[in-house]
C-alpha positions as CSV (number, residue, x, y, z in Angstrom):
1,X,163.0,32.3,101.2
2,X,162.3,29.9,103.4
3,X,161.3,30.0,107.0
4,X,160.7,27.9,110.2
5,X,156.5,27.3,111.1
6,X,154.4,26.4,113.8
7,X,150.6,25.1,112.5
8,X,148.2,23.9,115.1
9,X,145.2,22.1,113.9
10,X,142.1,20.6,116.0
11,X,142.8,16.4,115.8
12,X,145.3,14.1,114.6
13,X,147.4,13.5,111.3
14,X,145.7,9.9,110.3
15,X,149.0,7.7,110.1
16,X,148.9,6.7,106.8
17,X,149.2,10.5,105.6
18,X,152.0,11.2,107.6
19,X,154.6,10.9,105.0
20,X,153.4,13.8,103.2
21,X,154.5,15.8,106.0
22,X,157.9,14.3,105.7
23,X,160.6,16.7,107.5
24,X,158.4,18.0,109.7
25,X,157.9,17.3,113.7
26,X,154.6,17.3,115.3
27,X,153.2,16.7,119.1
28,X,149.9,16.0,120.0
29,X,149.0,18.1,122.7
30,X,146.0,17.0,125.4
31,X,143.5,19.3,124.4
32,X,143.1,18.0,121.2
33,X,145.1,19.8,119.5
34,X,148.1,18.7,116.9
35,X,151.3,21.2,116.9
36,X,153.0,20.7,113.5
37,X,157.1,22.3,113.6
38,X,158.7,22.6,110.0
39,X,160.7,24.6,107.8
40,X,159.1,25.4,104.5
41,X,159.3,28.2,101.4
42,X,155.9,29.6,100.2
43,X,154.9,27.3,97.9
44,X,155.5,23.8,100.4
45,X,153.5,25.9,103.2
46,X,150.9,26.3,100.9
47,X,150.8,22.7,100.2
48,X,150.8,22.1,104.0
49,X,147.5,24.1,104.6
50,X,146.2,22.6,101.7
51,X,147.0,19.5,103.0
52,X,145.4,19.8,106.3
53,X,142.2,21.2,104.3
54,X,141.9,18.0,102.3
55,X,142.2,15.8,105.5
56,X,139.4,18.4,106.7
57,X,141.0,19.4,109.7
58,X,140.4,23.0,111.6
59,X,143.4,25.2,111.4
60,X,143.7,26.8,114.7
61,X,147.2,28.8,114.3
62,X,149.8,30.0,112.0
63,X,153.0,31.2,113.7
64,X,156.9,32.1,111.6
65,X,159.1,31.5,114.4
66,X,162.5,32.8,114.5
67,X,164.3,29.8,114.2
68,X,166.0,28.1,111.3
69,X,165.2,31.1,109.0
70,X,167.1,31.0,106.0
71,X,166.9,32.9,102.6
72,X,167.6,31.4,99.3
């Protein structure tokens, strides 16, 4: 199943990773924070957080939103 996401993480995406979030949206916001919008099954979001852990930046929030969910 996959599902729509909203991940907020303290800081920016350094440009030359950005491609591995490839089909995804994000907006810097003015306190510092980065607001990350994709669609993702279990294992991708998984590789998402993991992701933002190896670039060593703070997860502040993990939200399913009700859009653009879909099941397999």
């Amino acid at each position: 199943m996959t599902a729509a996401y909203e991940i907020r993480f303290l800081g920016e995406l350094p440009t030359d990773w950005a491609d591995w979030f490839d089909g995804t949206t994000h907006l810097v916001a003015t306190n510092g924070e980065t607001i990350l919008h994709g669609t993702f099954d279990q294992a991708a979001l998984h590789g998402v957080l993991r992701r933002l852990c190896e670039l060593n930046l703070t997860l502040i929030a993990l939200q399913r939103t009700a859009s653009q969910t879909a099941t397999c």
